[in-house]
Wavefront OBJ file of the C-alpha trace (Angstrom):
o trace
v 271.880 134.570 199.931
v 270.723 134.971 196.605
v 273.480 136.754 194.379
v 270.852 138.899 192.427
v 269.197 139.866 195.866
v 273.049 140.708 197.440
v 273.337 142.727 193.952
v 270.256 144.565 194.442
v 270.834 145.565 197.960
v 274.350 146.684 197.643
v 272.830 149.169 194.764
v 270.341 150.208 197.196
v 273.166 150.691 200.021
v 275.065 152.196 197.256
v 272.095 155.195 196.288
v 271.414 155.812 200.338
v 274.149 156.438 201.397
v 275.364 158.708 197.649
v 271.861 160.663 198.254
v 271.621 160.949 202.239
v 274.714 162.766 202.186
v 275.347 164.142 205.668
v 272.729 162.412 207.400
v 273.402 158.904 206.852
v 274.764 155.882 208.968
v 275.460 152.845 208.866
v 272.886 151.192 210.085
v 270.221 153.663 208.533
v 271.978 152.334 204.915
v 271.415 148.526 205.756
v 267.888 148.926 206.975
v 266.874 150.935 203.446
v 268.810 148.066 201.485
v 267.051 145.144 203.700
v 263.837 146.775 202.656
v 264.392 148.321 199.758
v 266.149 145.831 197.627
v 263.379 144.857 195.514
v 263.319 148.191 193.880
v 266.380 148.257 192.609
v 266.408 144.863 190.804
v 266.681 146.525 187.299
v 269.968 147.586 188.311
v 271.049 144.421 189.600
v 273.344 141.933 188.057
v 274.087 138.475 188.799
v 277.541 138.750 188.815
v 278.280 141.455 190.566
v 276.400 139.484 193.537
v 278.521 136.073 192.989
v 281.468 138.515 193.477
v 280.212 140.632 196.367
v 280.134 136.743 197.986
v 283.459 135.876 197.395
v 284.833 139.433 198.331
v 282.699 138.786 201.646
v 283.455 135.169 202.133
v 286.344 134.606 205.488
v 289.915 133.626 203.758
v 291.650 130.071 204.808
v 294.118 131.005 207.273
v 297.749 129.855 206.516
v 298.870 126.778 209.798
v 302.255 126.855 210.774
v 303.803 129.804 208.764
v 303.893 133.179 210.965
v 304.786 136.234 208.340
v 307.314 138.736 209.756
v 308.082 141.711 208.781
v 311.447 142.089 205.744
v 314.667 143.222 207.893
v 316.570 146.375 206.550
v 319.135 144.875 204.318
v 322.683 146.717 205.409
v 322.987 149.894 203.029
v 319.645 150.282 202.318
v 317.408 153.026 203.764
v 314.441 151.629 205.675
v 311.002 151.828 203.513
v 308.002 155.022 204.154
l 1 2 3 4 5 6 7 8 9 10 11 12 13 14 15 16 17 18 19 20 21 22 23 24 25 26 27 28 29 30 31 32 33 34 35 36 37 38 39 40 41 42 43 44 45 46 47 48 49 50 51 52 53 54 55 56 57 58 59 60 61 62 63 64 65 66 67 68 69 70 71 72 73 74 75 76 77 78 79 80
C-alpha cells in the first residue's frame, strides 16, 4: 500500500474513533478510514506511512534459540 494513503487512513482512524467517543468499534473505524482516507490527505505525511509499514510488517523469527525465562539468582528477591 501506498505510504501516503496508509498515512491518511490511520489519521482518519485516528479522528473516528477520538470523535465517536462511546459509540465506536472497530470495525465502524476501518470502514470510515477505507472510505474516508482521501479527505484527510492534508494531514498526511509520507513518513509517518513508511513507518506505520514497518511497525506493521511480521518480525523474522529467531531458529534454534528458545528464550526462557532468568532464574532467581540465590539471595535475591524474585522480580514484580
Amino acid at each position: 500500500m501506498n505510504p501516503l494513503k496508509l498515512s491518511a487512513q490511520f489519521a482518519a482512524y485516528v479522528w473516528y474513533t477520538e470523535v465517536r467517543q462511546g459509540t465506536r468499534t472497530h470495525g465502524e473505524a476501518l470502514r470510515f478510514a477505507k472510505h474516508n482516507w482521501m479527505t484527510f490527505l492534508p494531514a498526511a505525511d509520507d513518513g509517518w506511512g513508511k513507518l506505520l509499514k514497518r511497525v506493521a510488517r511480521p518480525r523474522r523469527v529467531e531458529t534454534g534459540r528458545v528464550r526462557r525465562p532468568m532464574r532467581e539468582v540465590e539471595g535475591m528477591a524474585p522480580v514484580g
